[in-house]
N, C-alpha and C positions, 0 to 999 in steps of 0.2 A: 356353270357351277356357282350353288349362290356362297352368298359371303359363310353362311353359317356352317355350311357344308364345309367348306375348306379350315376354318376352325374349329371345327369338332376334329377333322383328318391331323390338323399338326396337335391337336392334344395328345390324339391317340401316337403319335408320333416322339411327341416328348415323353410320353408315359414307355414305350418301346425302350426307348433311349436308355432309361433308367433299370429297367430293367436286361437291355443288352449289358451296360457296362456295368450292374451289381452298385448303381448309385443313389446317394438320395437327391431326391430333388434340389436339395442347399449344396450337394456335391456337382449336380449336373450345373445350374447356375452358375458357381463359380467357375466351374470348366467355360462357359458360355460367355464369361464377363460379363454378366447380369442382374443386377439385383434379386432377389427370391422372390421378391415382390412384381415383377414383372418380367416373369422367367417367360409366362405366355402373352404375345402380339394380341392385344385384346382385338384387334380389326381384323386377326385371322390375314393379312398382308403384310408378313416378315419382311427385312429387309433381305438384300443377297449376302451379307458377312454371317448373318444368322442362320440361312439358308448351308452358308459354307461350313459352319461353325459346327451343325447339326448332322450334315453329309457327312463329315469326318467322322462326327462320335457313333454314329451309324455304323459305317464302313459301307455308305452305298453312293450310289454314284451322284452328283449334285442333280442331273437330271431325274435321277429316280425320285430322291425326294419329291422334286416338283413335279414331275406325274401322279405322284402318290397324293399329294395336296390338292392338287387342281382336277384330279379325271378318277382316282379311285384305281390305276391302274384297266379304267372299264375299257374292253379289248375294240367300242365301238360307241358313237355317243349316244347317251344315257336320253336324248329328245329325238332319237328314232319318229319318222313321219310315221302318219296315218296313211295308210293304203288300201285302196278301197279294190283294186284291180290284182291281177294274177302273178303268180311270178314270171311265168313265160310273157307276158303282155312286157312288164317294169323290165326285162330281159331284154328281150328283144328291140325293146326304143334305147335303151343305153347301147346297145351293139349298135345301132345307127347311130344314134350321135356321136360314138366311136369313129366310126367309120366314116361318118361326112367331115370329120374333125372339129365339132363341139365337146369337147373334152368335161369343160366344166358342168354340162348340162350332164352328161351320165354319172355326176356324182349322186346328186339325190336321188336320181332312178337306180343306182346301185342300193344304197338304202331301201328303199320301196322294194325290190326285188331281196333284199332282205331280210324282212316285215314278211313277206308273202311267203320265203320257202318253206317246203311241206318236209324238207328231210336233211342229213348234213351236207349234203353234196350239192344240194340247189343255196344253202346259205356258205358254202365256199366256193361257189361259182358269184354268186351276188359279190362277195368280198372280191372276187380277184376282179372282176369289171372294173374296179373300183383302182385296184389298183393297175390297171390298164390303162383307167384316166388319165388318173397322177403321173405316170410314167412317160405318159404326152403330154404332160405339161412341162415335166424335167423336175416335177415334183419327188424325188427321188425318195427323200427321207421317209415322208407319208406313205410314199410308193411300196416300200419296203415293212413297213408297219401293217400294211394291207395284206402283204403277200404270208407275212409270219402269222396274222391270225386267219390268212385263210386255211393253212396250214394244220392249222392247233385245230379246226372240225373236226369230228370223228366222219373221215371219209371214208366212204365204202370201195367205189370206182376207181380202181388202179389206174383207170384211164383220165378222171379228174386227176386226181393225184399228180400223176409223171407232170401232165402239163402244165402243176404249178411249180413244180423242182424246175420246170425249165424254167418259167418265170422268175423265178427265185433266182436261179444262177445270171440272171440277166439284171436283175436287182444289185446283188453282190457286185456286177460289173461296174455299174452306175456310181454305186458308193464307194470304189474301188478296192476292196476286198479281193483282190484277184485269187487268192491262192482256195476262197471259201467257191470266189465261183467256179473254177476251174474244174475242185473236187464235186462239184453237184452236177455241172456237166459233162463231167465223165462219168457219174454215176446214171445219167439219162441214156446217155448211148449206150452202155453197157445192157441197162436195162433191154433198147428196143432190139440191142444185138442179138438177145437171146427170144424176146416177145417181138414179131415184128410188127410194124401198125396195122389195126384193122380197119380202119374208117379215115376220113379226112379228118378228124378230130385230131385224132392220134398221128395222123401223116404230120399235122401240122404242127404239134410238140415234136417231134422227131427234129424236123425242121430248124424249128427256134432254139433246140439244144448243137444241132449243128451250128446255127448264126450264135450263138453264145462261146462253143466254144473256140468260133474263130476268134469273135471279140476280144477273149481273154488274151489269146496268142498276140493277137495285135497292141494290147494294149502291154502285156510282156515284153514286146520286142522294145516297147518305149522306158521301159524300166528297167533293161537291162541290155544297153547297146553294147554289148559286147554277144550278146545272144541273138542278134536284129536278124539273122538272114534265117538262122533255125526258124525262129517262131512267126517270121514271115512267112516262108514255105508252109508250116503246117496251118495258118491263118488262110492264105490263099485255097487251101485245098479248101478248107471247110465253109468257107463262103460260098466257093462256088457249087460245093453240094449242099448247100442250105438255098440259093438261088435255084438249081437246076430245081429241087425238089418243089420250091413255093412258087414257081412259075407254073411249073405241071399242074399243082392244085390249083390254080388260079384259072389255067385255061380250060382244065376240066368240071370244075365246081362254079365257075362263073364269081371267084373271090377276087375283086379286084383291091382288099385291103391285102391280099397276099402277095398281089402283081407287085404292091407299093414296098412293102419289106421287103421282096428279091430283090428291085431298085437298089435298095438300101447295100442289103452287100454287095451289088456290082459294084457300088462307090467303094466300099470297105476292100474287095478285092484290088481294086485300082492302088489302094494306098499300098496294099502288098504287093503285087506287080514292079511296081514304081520299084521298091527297095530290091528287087530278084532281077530287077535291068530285063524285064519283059517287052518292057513298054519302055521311051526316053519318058524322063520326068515332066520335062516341059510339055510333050504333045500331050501328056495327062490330062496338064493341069488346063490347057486349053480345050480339049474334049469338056473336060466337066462344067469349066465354065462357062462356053457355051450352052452346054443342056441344059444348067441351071438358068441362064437368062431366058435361054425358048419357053420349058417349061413356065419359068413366072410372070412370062408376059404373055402365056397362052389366054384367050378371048373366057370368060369365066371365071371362077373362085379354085384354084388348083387345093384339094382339103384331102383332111386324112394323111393316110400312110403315107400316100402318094406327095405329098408337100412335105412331111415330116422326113420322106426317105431325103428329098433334095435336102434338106436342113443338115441330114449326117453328111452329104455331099460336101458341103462347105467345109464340114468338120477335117474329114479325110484330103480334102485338097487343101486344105490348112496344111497339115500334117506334112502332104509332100513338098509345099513350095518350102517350109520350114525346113525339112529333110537335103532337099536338093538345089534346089536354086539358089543365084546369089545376086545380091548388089540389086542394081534398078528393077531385074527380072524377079526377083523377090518382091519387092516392096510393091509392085505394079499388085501382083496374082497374087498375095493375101490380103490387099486391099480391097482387091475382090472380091475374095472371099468372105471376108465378117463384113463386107458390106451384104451380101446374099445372105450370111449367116443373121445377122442383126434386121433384114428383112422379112426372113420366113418369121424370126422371133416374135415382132410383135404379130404377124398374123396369125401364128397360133399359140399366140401367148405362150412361148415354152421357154424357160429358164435356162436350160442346159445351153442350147445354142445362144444365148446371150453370156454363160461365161467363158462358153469355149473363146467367142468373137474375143473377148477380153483377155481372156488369158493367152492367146497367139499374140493380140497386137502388143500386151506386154512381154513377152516374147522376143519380139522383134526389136521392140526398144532397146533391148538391154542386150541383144547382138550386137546392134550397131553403136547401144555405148561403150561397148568393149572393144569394138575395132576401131574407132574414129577416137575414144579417149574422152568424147563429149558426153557430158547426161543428158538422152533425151526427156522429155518428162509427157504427159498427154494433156491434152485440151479438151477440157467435159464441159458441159454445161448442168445444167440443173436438174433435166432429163435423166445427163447419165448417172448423174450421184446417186439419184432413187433406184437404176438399176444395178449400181453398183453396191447397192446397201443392201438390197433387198438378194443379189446374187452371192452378199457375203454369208448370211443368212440359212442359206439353204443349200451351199458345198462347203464343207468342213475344210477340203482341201485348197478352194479358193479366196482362205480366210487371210490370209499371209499376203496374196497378188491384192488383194483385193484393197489391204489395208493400205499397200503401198502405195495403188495409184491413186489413193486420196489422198495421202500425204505429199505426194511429190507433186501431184498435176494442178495444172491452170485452173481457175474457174473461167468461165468465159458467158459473162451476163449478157 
């Protein structure tokens, strides 16, 4: 977005203003603290008091402004490539690089496959690739920005459709909106209760709304421990019929990105198990740990679903050693964990598993300063402070953890 671009946007922005609040310009200024004479940033790059100053006389949100300034509100960006090739071709290589676990590579082939669609259905399919990426990257925010304009197409295909409501409610889980995802994925199973799938397309939305909304349960039980054994129970059931289902299509379709998402809730199952005393907690957390070191020391590049599902692995055995364990056996088997977890991260570049790892070991810190009376504090080096900047960044909710283990912790040069 060039410079001139974005001051023409805040003119037309100041002019709004005046006409929202019934003001004149010498009235808007002085609301602003600004001389009349330089009501407008002639470099079109306001400061942020000004930015805040103007959100307010608005009534929109500080971020709307600055979408409104810098993007035009454009639902996609405005330098769309050239594409010379099909939409099924730009499809079909983003579905691979999907699937091998090149994430960032089927970004602009979702673009391209953008460019190319013949109808609304092939350009919210291109969108939601897109946000299939980002969501393996733990790009969540973007992720979610993807999924609402694939939405806003005039789809035709009930069948596209559903399977981006389930997307959506797996969205919503990400950014933790629980009670938006929850209501979207119970509006997918309702749905397929009465429509049952016809194809594996559809088998496999069915699926993801099943794995959402155990998700939601699971993540419930963590917000309302007084509710932990309910929404465990009904967390476990729906794991394991989103497993049962994604394995059947996997061994019948030859989909081995679906083999890797059942993976996923068998780990997710594990965590609910653990709390319904199915399973002891400790053999849990040594089953997973093991599979996870097998798996990432298997002979080859372990990619895709299938690495990503061990990533949630780590997550959910976070989870239990947290939940159940104590003392040395604690501090052993989550060390384990966001070492695994901080593993898979830089291999597939994904963020989420780099705050989780953070957010348990701070976690843990602050168990053991509460029991022993001592502050512990962390030892980062200079590595961790960029992922610690860059993770505050992009979780709203790990804006607080995040702050704090830069204030409190070591550097270590």
């Amino acid at each position: 977005m060039s410079s001139e671009q974005r001051r023409d946007r805040l003119q037309q922005l100041i002019n709004l203003a005046c006409l929202h609040k019934d003001w004149t310009r010498v009235r808007l200024a002085k609301e602003m603290k600004r001389d009349r004479s330089r009501l407008f940033p002639q470099k079109g790059d306001p400061k942020l008091s000004y930015l805040m100053k103007l959100a307010e006389i608005l009534e929109w949100p500080l971020e709307t402004v600055v979408r409104c300034i810098w993007t035009g509100f454009a639902p996609l960006p405005a330098d769309l490539p050239d594409a010379d090739g099909s939409f099924e071709e730009y499809y079909r290589q983003g579905q691979l690089a999907i699937y091998s676990g090149d994430r960032r590579t089927a970004l602009p082939l979702s673009d391209r496959a953008f460019v190319c669609a013949r109808n609304s259905d092939e350009r919210a399919r291109a969108i939601n690739l897109k946000f299939v990426a980002y969501d393996g990257l733990g790009e969540f925010i973007p992720a979610q920005q993807a999924i609402y304009d694939a939405l806003r197409c005039s789809i035709e295909s009930v069948s596209t459709e559903i399977g981006l409501r389930a997307n959506l409610a797996l969205s919503h889980i990400a950014t933790g909106d629980l009670v938006s995802a929850q209501g979207v994925a119970h509006y997918c199973l309702s749905w397929f209760k009465e429509n049952p799938p016809r194809d594996v397309r559809e088998s496999g939305s069915l699926a993801f709304a099943h794995y959402a909304h155990a998700s939601v349960h699971r993540r419930l039980a963590a917000r309302y421990p007084e509710r932990l054994r309910t929404h465990m129970q009904a967390a476990a059931a729906e794991f394991r019929r989103a497993e049962k289902l994604l394995t059947r299509l996997a061994d019948e379709f030859d989909r081995q990105h679906l083999a890797g998402i059942a993976n996923t809730c068998r780990g997710g199952r594990y965590e609910a198990e653990a709390v319904l005393g199915r399973q002891p907690a400790e053999r849990i957390c040594q089953t997973m740990l093991r599979e996870i070191d097998d798996a990432l020391a298997r002979p080859g590049r372990l990619g895709g679903d299938w690495l990503e599902s061990y990533g949630w692995w780590t997550v959910s055995g976070g989870n239990i050693a947290l939940r159940h364990l104590r003392g040395r056996d604690l501090q052993r088997a989550l060390r384990h964990f966001t070492d695994q977890a901080i593993a898979i991260a830089r291999q597939m570049d994904n963020w989420a598993f780099r705050e989780r790892a953070l957010s348990m070991e701070h976690a843990l810190r602050h168990r053991i300063s509460r029991a022993t009376g001592f502050r512990l504090t962390a030892s980062i080096e200079d590595d961790d402070v960029r992922w610690i900047t860059g993770t505050i960044g992009r979780f709203p909710d790990f804006q607080q953890t995040g702050w704090e283990i830069l204030q409190d912790a070591r550097l270590v040069c």
